[in-house]
Each structure stands twice: as structure tokens, then as C-alpha cells.
LOPA-808891 format. One record per residue (C-alpha): chain; z, y, x. Coordinates in nm, 4 decimals, always signed. Example, Ala and Ser with C-alpha at 12.3 -4.5 7.8 and 13.67 -1.06 7.14 Angstrom:
2
{atom "A" {+0.7800 -0.4500 +1.2300}};
{atom "A" {+0.7140 -0.1060 +1.3670}};
This chain:
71
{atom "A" {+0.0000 +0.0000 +0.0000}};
{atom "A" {-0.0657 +0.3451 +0.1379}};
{atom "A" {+0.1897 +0.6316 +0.1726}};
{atom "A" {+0.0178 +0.8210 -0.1306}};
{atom "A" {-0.0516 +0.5313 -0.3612}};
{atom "A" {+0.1474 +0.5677 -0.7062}};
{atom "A" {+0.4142 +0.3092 -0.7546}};
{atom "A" {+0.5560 +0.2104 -1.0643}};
{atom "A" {+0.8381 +0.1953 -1.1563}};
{atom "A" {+1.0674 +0.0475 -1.4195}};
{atom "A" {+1.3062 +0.2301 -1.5782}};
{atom "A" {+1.6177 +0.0364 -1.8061}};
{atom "A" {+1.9500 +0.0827 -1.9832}};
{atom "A" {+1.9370 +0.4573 -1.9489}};
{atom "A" {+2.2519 +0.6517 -2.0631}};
{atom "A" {+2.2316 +0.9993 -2.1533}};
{atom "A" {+2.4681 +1.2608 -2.1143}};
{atom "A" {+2.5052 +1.4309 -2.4560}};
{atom "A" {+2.6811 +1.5054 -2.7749}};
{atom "A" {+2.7217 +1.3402 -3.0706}};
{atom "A" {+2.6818 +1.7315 -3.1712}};
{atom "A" {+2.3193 +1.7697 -2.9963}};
{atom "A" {+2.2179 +1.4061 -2.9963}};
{atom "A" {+1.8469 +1.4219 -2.8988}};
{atom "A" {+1.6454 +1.0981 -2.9587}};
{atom "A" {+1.5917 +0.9546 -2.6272}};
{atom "A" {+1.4038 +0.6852 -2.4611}};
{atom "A" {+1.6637 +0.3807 -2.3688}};
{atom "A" {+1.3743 +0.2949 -2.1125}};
{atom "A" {+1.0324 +0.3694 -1.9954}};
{atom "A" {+0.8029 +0.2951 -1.7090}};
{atom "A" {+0.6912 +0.5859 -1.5043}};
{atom "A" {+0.3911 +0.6072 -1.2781}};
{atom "A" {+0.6007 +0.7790 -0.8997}};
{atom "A" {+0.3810 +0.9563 -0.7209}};
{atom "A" {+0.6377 +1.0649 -0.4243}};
{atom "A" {+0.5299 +0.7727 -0.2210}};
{atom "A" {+0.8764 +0.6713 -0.1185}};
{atom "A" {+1.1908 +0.7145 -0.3778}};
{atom "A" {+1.5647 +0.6934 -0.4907}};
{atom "A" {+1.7953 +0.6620 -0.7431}};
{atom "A" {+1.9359 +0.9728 -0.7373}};
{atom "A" {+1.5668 +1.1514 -0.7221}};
{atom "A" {+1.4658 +0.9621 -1.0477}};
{atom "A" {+1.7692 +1.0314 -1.2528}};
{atom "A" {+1.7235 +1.4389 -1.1053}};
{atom "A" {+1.3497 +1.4221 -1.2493}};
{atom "A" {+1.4323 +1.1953 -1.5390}};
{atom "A" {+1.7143 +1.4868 -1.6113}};
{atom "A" {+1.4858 +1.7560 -1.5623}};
{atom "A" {+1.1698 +1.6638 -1.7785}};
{atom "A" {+1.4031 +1.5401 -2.0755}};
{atom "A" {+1.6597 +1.8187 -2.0121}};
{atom "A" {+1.9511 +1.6311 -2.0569}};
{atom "A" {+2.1858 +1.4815 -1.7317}};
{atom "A" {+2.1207 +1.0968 -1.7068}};
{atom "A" {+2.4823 +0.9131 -1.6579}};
{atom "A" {+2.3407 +0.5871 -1.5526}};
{atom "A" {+2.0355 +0.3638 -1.5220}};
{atom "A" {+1.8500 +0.0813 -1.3487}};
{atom "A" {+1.5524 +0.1309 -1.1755}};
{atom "A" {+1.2624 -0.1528 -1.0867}};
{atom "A" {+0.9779 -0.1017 -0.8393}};
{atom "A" {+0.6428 -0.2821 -1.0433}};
{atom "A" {+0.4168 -0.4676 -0.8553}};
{atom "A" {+0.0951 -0.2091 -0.7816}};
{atom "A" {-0.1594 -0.3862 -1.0360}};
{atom "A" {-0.4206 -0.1339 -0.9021}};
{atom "A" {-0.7244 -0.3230 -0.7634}};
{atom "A" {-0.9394 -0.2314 -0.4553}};
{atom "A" {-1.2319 -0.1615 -0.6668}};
């Protein structure tokens, strides 16, 4: 895989931060296409945090196996 190639990744069992007052419906997982190259836990709950608005407590995180063919 190169250094820029997208990796996938497999989000689960995502806890949310928030209110019973300002409960937003929320995804309880997702898979999301990283384009970073290399990442971290803490750097996908910060961006998971940021795009949803809404702090991320806890969550497990799988790297996908790059289905993308050569051509």
C-alpha cells in the first residue's frame, strides 16, 4: 500500500457525549474512507467529534482490508 492510498476503516460501538436534553440521532457505527495515510485513535474520535459536533466518549476502531484493485 502506498503512503497516500485511502484506508478504511471500521468504526463500532461509538458513545456519544450528550444530553438526554440535546440528544442528536447519531450513528452507533460507520465505516469511513482515512485519507491521512497513517492514523490513531485519538485523531479519529477528534475528526469523528468535529464533523458530528458532539465529543465521542468511546469507540473501537478496525483497519479494512484495501479492496481497491490495481486496475
Amino acid at each position: 500500500m502506498k503512503k497516500n492510498d485511502p484506508i478504511f476503516l471500521e468504526i463500532t460501538d461509538i458513545v456519544w457525549d450528550q444530553s438526554k436534553e440535546n440528544e442528536k440521532e447519531l450513528p452507533k457505527e460507520l465505516d469511513l474512507k482515512w485519507n491521512g495515510g497513517v492514523w490513531n485513535d485519538m485523531q479519529v474520535s477528534d475528526w469523528l467529534s468535529e464533523y458530528f459536533k458532539v465529543k465521542v466518549n468511546s469507540l473501537n476502531i478496525k483497519e479494512l482490508d484495501n479492496k481497491a484493485g490495481s486496475g
